[in-house]
Structures are given as structure tokens and as C-alpha cells.
C-alpha positions in Angstrom: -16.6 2.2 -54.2 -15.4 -1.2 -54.0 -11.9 -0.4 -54.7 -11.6 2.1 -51.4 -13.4 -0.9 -49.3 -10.7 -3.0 -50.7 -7.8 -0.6 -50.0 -9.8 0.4 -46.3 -10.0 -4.0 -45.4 -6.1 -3.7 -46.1 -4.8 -1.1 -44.3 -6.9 -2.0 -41.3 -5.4 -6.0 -42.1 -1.4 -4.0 -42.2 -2.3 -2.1 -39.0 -4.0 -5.4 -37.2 -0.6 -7.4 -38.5 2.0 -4.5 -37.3 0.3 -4.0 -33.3 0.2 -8.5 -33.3 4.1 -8.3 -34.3 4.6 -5.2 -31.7 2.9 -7.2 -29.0 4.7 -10.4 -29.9 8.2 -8.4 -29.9 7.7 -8.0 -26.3 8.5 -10.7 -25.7 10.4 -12.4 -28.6 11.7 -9.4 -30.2 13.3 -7.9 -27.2 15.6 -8.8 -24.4 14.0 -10.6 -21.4 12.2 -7.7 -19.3 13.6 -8.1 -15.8 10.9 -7.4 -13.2 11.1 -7.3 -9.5 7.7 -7.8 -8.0 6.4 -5.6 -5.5 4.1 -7.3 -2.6 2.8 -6.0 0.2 4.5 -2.2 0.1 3.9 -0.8 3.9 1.9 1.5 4.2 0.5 1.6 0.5 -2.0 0.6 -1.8 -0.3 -1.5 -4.5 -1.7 -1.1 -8.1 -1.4 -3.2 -11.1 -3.6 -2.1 -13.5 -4.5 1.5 -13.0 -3.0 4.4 -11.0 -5.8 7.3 -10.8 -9.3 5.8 -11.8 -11.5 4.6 -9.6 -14.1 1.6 -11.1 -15.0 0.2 -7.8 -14.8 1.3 -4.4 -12.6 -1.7 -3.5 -9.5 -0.8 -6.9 -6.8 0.9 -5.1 -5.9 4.5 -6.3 -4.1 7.5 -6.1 -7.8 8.9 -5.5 -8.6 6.7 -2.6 -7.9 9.1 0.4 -7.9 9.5 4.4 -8.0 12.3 6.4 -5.2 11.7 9.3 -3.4 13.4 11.9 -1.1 12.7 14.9 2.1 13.7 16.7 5.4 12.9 15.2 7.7 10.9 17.2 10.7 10.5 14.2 11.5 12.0 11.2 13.3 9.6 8.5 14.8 11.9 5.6 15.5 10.1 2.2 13.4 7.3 3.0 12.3 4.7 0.4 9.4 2.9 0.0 9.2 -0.8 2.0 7.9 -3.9 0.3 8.1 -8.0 0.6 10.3 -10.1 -2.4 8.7 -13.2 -3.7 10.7 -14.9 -0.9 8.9 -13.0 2.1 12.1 -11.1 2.2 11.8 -7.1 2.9 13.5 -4.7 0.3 13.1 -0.6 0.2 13.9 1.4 -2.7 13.0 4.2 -5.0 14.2 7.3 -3.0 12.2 9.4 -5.4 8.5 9.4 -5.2 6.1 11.1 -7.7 4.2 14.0 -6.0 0.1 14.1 -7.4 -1.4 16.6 -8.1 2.1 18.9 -8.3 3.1 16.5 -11.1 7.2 16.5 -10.1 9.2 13.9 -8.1 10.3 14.4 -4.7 12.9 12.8 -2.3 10.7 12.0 1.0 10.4 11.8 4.5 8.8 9.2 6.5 7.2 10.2 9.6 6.0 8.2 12.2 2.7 9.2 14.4 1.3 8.6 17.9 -2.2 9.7 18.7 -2.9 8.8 15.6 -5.9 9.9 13.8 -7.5 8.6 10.2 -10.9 10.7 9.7 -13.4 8.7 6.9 -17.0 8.5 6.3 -16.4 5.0 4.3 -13.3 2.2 4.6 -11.3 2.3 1.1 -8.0 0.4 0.0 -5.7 3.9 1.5 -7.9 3.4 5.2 -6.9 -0.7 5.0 -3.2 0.1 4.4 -2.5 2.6 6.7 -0.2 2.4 8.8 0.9 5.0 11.0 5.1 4.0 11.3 5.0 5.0 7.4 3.1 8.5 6.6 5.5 10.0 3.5 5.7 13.5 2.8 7.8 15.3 0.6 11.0 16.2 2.0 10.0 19.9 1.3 7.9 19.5 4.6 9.5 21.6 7.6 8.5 19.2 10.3 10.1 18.1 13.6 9.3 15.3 16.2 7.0 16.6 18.8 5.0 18.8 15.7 1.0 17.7 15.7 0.6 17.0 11.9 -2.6 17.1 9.4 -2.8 15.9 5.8 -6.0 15.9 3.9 -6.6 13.6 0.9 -3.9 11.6 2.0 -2.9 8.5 -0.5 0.5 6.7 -1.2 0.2 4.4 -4.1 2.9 1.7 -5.0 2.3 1.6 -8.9 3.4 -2.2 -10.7 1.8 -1.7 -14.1 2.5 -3.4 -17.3 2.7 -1.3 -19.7 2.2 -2.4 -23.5 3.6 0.3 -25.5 6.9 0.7 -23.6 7.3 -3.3 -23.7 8.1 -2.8 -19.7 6.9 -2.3 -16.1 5.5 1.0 -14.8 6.9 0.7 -11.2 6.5 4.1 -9.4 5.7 5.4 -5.9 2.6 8.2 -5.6 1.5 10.1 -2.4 -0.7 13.0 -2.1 -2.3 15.2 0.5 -2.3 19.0 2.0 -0.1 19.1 4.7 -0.4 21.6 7.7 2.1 21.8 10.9 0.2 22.7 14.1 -2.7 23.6 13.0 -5.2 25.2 15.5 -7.6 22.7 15.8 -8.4 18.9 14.7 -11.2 17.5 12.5 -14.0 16.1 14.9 -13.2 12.3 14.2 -15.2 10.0 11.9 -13.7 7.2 13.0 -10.4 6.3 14.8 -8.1 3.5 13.8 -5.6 1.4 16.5 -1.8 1.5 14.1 1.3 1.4 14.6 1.7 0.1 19.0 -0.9 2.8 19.5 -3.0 1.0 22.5 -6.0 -0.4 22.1 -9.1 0.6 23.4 -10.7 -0.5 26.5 -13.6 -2.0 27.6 -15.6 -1.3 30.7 -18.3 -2.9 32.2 -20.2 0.7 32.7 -22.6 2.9 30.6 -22.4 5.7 29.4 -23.2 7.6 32.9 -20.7 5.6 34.6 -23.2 2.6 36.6 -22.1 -1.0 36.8 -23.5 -2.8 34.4 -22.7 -6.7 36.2 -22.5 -9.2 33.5 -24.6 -7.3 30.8 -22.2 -7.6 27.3 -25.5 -6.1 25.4 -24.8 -2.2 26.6 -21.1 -1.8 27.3 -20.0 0.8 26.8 -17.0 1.9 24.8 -14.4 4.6 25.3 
């Protein structure tokens, strides 16, 4: 009995020895990993340590979604995906984004939206980085500028993940969502988001049935 405890301690030693070398080859063993860093990606979530779990409501995700919708003023085919250098400076590449949830890559389009729309019960990471000059969809999408546009469950995820077993950077571009072109009617909105030069609203010194309020700030009314 001793003897397989013995031989167990060993292998477990060999196995501990070989992933410590493996890690350490990452570095020493290998050339230098060149890695661009991606800040800031317009319009995205940026991710560097998960791509579709969700541990807090604050992690950005593939999974963190928005309900929008709004009428498309251009249509960009083969677009790429924006971001800042380390230097501030803005760079745009990877033409081919990764489609969830129909697991295949995808050239895309980038559509941009006025009377824009984002429908949500609470603010997540995909809410905070909207912005409505950079909705993707995959170039599949028959869409032309003056179409009213929906897209449930919509995410776009700019993946920068270390990843150990490949010694190198997972850097990859996500979106998802259920597109539909003119669809009869709009969601009732949750809330409503100001992007992308739509105007802002305005305030007026009357309630909600229209009489003067004079200097009140307590019940202006909004709309």
C-alpha cells in the first residue's frame, strides 16, 4: 500500500513539474508573444477574462444583452471593429466577427440608427457601451437605409483573453441578437437612451397637464 502511495506522490510530483515547465515555456521557451492591446472597442464590451459567463452583473459578456431598435441612416459593408492603441490612437480590424449562438464567423455590417431605441429592465456592461453609430450585424442581413430595424439579445463583445494552453492571446469579435426588418410594431420602451447626435431631451417648466409650473424644479415635468 505504501509502494502505490509512493508511485501516486510521484506522478502527481512529474505532472506538477511538466505544467511549471509548460507555464514557464511561455515565456522562456517560446518566441516573444506579440500582443496588440485592445482599449476602448466602440460600441463593445471588452473582455479579458471570460467571454460567456456571467459572475457579476457588472463582468462584461456575450450574455449581457439590450433590446434596441431605430431607423438606419447608412449601411457600412465589411466593416471592422474600432478600438484605441496604447497611444490613444484609433485602429479597426478583424473583418470577420464570430456569430453566438450560430457558432460560424461572419463578415459584418455596421449600421448606424436614428430614433434610437435600447429597451432594458436593468443597466449592464452591453447598455453602458452602446452606441448607436456602431450596431454590427452579419453581412447576411438584407437591410437598407431608411429600414426601421429590431434586434433582441443584442451584445457585441471584443474578446482580449490570455490564454494558457495556447501560450497566446484569444483576441476575437462576438455579436449576437434576432434581427427583424420592419417589423409591425415596436416594444413599449423600458427606457430610452440619448447616442449617437440623437437630441437630448427637453425640459419644460409644465406638468403633466400642460400648467405653468413658475419656478417649481420639484414637479417638472419630462418629455
Amino acid at each position: 500500500m505504501r509502494s502505490v502511495i509512493l508511485i501516486l506522490f510521484a506522478a502527481v510530483a512529474l505532472f506538477a513539474q511538466s505544467d511549471q515547465d509548460f507555464v514557464r515555456d511561455c515565456f522562456n521557451g517560446l518566441p516573444a508573444v506579440v500582443h496588440t492591446p485592445i482599449n476602448n472597442p466602440t460600441g463593445m464590451q471588452l473582455s479579458k477574462s471570460a467571454v460567456d459567463s456571467v459572475r457579476s452583473a457588472d463582468e462584461p459578456s456575450i450574455l449581457q444583452t439590450v433590446d434596441i431598435s431605430g431607423t438606419i441612416t447608412s449601411v457600412t459593408d465589411s466593416a471592422c471593429a474600432e478600438f484605441e492603441d496604447d497611444d490613444g490612437n484609433a485602429a479597426c480590424f478583424d473583418r470577420y466577427f464570430f456569430l453566438y449562438g450560430k457558432n460560424k464567423e461572419s463578415m459584418v455590417k455596421k449600421i448606424t440608427l436614428s430614433n434610437f431605441k435600447a429597451y432594458y429592465e436593468t443597466e449592464n456592461p452591453m447598455v453602458k457601451a452602446l452606441d448607436s453609430n456602431w450596431i454590427f450585424i452579419s453581412s447576411e442581413e438584407d437591410v437598407k437605409e431608411g429600414d426601421v430595424i429590431l434586434i433582441k439579445n443584442y451584445s457585441a463583445l471584443y474578446a482580449d483573453i490570455w490564454v494558457q494552453n495556447i501560450c497566446n492571446y484569444l483576441q476575437r469579435v462576438y455579436i449576437a441578437g434576432d434581427v427583424s426588418i420592419n417589423p409591425e410594431e415596436l416594444p413599449a420602451a423600458i427606457k430610452k437612451r440619448t447616442l449617437g447626435g440623437v437630441p437630448a431631451p427637453k425640459f419644460h417648466n409644465r406638468d403633466a397637464a400642460g400648467k405653468a409650473l413658475n419656478s417649481c424644479d420639484a414637479r417638472k415635468a419630462k418629455y
